[in-house]
N, C-alpha and C positions, 0 to 999 in steps of 0.2 A: 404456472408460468415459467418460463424457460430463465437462466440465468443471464446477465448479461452478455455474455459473451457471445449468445445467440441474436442480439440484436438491439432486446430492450432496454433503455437506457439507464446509466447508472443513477443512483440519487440526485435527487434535485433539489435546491433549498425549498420550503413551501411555498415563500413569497417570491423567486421567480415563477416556479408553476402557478402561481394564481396570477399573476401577471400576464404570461401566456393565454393562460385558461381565461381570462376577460377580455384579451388580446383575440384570439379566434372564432369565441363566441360573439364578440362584436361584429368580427370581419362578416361574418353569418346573415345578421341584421342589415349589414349595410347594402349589400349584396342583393336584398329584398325592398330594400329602399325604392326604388323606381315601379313595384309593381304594384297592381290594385287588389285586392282580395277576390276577385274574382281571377285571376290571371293567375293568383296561387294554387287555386284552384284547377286549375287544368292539368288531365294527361290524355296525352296525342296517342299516344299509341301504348303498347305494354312494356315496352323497356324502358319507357319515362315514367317519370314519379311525378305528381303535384308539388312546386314549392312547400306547400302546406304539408303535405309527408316529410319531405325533406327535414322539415322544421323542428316536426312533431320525433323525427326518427334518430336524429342525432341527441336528441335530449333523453329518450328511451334509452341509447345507450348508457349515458350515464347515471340516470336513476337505475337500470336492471342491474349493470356491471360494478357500481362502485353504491353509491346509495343502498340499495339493499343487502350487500354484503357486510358493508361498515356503518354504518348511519344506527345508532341505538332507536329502540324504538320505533323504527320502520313504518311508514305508513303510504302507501303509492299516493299518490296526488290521482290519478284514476285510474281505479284496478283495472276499465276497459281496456286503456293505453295499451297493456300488458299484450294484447292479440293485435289489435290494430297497427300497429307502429312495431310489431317486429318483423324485419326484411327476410332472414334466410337461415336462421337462428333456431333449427330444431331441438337441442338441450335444452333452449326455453320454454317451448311447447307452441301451443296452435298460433296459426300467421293467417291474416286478414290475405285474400288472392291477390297479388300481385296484379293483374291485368285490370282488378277492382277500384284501386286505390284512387280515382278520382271522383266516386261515387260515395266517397266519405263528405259528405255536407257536414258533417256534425261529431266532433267538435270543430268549433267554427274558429277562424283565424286568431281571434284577439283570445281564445282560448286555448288554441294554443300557443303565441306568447307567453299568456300568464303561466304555461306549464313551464316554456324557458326559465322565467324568471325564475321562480321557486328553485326549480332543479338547481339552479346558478349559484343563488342562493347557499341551500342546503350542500352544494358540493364544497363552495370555498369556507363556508361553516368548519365541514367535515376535515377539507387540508388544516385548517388552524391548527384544530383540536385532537387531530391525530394521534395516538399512543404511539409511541417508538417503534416497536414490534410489527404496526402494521403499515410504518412508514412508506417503507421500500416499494411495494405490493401497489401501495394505491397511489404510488408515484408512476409507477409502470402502467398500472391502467387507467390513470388519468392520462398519461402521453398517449397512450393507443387511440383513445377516444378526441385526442383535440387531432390527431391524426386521420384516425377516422373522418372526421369533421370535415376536416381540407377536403378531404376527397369527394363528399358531397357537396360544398362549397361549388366544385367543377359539376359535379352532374347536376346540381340545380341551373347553374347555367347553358350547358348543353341541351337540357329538357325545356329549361321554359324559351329555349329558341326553337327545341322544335313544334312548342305548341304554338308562341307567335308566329309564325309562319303560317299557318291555315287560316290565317286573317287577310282577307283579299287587299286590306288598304297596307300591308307590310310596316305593321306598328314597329315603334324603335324602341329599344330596351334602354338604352345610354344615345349620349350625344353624338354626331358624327364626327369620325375622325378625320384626318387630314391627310389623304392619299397622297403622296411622294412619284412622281415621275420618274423614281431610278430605276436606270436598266438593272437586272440582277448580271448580267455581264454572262460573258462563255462557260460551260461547266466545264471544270477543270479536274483530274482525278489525283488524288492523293495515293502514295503508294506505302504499304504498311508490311513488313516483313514477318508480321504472324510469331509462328514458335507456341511454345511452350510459356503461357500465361496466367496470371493471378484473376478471377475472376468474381464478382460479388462485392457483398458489401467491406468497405476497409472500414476499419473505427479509426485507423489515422487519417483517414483522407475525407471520409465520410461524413456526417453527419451522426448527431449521438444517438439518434432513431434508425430502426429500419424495422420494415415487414420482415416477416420471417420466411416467405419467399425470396429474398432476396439471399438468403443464406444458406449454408455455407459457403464462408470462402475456399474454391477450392482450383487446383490447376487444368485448361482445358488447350488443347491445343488446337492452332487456326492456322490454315495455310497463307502463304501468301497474298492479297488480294490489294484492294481498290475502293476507293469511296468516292463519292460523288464532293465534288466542291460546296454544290447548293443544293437545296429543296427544290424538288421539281415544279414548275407554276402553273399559274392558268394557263399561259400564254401556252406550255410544254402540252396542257391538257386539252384546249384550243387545235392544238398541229394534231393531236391523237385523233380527236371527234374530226375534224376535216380529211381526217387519211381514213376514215368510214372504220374507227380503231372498237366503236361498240357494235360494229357487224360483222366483225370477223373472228369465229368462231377459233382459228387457230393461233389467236392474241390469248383465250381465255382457259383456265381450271375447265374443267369439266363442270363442276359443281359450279364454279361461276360462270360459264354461259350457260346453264342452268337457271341462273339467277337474275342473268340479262332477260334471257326470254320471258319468261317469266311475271317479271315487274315491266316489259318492253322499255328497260333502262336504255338512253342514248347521252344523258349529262350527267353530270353529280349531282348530288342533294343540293337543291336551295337554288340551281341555275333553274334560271326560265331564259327560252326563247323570246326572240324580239321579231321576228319576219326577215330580219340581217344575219344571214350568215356570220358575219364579223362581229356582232355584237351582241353579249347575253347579258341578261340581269340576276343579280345573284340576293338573295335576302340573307341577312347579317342581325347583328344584334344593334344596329345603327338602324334597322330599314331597309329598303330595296338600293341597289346600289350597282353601278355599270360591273361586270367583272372587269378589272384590270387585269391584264396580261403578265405582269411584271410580282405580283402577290404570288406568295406560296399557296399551291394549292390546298384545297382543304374538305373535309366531309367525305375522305375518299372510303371504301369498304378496302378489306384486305383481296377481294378480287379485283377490281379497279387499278388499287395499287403494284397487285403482280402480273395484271395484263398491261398496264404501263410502261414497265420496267421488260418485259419481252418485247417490246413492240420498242424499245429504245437501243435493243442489243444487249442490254445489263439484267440485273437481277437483285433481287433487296435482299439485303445486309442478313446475317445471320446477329442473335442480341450478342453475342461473343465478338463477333469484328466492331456495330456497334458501339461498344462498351471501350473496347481499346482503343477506337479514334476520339471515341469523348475524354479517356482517360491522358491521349495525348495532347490534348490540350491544356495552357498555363492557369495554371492555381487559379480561382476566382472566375473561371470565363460562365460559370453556372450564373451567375447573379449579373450577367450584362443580357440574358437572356427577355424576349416579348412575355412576362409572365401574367397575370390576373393582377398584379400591381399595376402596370402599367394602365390597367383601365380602357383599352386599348380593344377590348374584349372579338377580335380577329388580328388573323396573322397580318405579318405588317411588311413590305416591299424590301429588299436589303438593302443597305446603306452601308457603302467599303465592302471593300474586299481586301481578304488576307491570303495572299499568293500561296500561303505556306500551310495554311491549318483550315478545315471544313469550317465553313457558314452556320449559322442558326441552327447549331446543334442541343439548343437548348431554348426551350420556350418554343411561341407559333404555333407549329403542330407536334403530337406526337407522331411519332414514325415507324410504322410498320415495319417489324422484321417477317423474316420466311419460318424465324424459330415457331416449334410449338412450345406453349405454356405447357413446360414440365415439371417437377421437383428438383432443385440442384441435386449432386451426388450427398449422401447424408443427410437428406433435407428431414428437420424433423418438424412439425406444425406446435405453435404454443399449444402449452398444458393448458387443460379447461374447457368451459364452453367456448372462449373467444381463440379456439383453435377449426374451428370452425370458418375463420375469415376468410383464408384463401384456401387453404389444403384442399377442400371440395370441388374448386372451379378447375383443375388440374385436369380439361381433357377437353376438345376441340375449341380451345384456343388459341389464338397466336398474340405472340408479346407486342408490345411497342414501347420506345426509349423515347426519353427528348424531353416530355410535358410538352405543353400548352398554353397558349394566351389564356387560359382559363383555369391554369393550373398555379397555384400561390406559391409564391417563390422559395417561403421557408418551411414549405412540404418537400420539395422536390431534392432529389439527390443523381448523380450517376447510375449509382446502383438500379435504382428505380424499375421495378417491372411492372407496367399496367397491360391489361390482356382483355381482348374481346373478341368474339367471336369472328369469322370472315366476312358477313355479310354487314357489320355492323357501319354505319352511316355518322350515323349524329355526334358522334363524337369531333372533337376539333382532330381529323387521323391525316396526315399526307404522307409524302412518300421523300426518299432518298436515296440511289440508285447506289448499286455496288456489282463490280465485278471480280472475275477472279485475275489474278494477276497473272 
């Protein structure tokens, strides 16, 4: 494991981290609360998991990474677990198929709970009783893992919406929210003088976590340029699809009208047509629900999002301009953010405007940049098998900054790099336009 200074955090007392650690393993549970054991059960397609993996997968890590490193006496709770429940984890050895993983009936729900429990158990056992020596160590990969956590936290939500969807009666996951009639007002552009900048994660500004993707800090220079005031909306994406913005080849990537034709893509994920030109319906984690105009858009792919942004005159942010208007914004604006606390579980209409500083740069969607997912300069991946996290995904990605209605607020940082591939959909993805200056 890399020292702190590379990201992972410094000592923690035990009894805050078991606090935490009963704190986000909770949040986990509650999160599953609304659904049925057959609804755990589901995966829609190969990039989604079954809640029930989720479940089973996040508690894997902590028996494989800390439990059987430190736990005297060792015994797995199911040596099966061992193959089934590891995601992408080759130092561990053989992985159940991915595109399989809803054809696991067995172990069944309530067994995996009881495997939570235990592991829960046996891990805050293990913080009590800790030796000194291995203090440090299993402070660091206890953070990693309730880290980890969060992060399936969001993709358990993003997946079991898009397995509710293929339900013809548009099941709700949560209550309905309370749609707002405010305009989001004129897009205004912000002008940012660039130079010679600090880049990555700060531990003074930061948060006491970070991936190690996010590091090193190191100086990168951005020319002058422009940011968009606001998220682009339905309403923006509404004028696209009416200027015939999915039939014109020279709006799109090569590889994304590629991708149009293809899937004969004309809307974004989760819109249905209605016979009205003017009016579609969009499926939500509420149910079926009118689009409004005035909502940041959302479900976008990274093609979508840069035929968007051509078709506006603009062009999406590089994660370096990004980073420096979120960074110019005042101390604290991260936690007034739409995040998975809010419960709110879709982006949400803007409310005020600030003449002087970018909109909902934080929470709703994440936001597509034009960067690819690369290594910072010096980047080195933690020591070990859980170097493994990100260092391998390092090649036809592109980043996004911002988080998510889906995304828990005391995951999320500035720094923050999350990355998927261009075609990807089901994420909570939209857009933010940037030009050059």
């Amino acid at each position: 494991m890399p020292p702190p200074s590379q990201a992972l955090p410094a000592r923690i007392p035990s009894s805050a981290l078991a606090e935490r650690f009963l704190k986000v393993r909770g949040q986990t549970e509650n999160l599953i609360a609304p659904l049925s054991a057959e609804d755990c059960q589901l995966q829609s397609m190969p990039d989604a998991s079954p809640a029930k993996w989720h479940l089973a997968h996040m508690t894997w890590f902590f028996e494989t990474f800390i439990l059987e490193k430190y736990e005297s006496g060792f015994k797995p709770f199911d040596a099966d677990f061992r193959v089934l429940f590891n995601s992408y984890y080759t130092g561990i050895g053989d992985r159940y198929p991915r595109p399989l993983r809803g054809l696991i009936s067995r172990p069944s729900l309530g067994r995996v709970l009881d495997y939570r429990r235990q592991v829960d158990e046996r891990v805050l056992a293990l913080l009590a009783q800790a030796r000194h020596g291995d203090q440090h160590e299993l402070t660091q990969l206890t953070t990693l893992g309730l880290q980890h956590e969060q992060q399936h936290q969001e993709l358990l939500l993003t997946d079991i919406k898009h397995a509710l969807s293929f339900s013809p009666h548009g099941p709700a996951y949560a209550r309905r929210w309370p749609l707002t009639r405010t305009q989001p007002g004129p897009q205004r552009w912000h002008r940012y003088a660039g130079g010679l900048v600090q880049h990555g994660f700060d531990p003074g500004r930061d948060h006491s976590f970070s991936f190690d993707n996010e590091t090193p800090r190191h100086t990168v220079y951005i020319a002058p340029f422009e940011m968009a005031s606001r998220l682009l909306t339905n309403g923006d994406v509404l004028a696209f699809m009416a200027d015939d913005g999915y039939k014109r080849p020279e709006l799109w990537l090569s590889m994304g009208w590629d991708w149009v034709q293809a899937g004969r893509r004309d809307r974004p994920l989760y819109w249905q047509a209605t016979g009205d030109a003017n009016l579609h319906r969009n499926f939500t984690l509420q149910g079926m629900v009118d689009v409004d105009p005035n909502t940041p858009a959302c479900h976008l792919s990274y093609f979508e999002a840069d035929a968007l942004a051509r078709w506006a005159g603009a062009r999406l942010p590089t994660e370096f301009e990004w980073e420096l208007a979120a960074r110019s914004l005042p101390l604290g604006a991260e936690s007034s953010g739409n995040f998975v606390e809010h419960a709110a579980y879709h982006p949400l209409p803007l409310r005020g405007v600030d003449e002087h500083t970018p909109a909902q740069m934080f929470g709703d969607v994440w936001e597509w940049t034009q960067s690819n997912y690369n290594p910072y300069p010096g980047y080195k991946p933690w020591e070990g098998l859980v170097g493994e996290y990100n260092g391998k995904f390092m090649c036809n990605q592109f980043v996004l900054r911002g988080g998510s209605c889906a995304t828990p607020q005391s995951h999320f940082r500035t720094s923050y790099r999350n990355f998927f591939p261009p075609d990807a959909q089901w994420q909570f993805s939209g857009v933010r336009l940037a030009r050059d200056a």
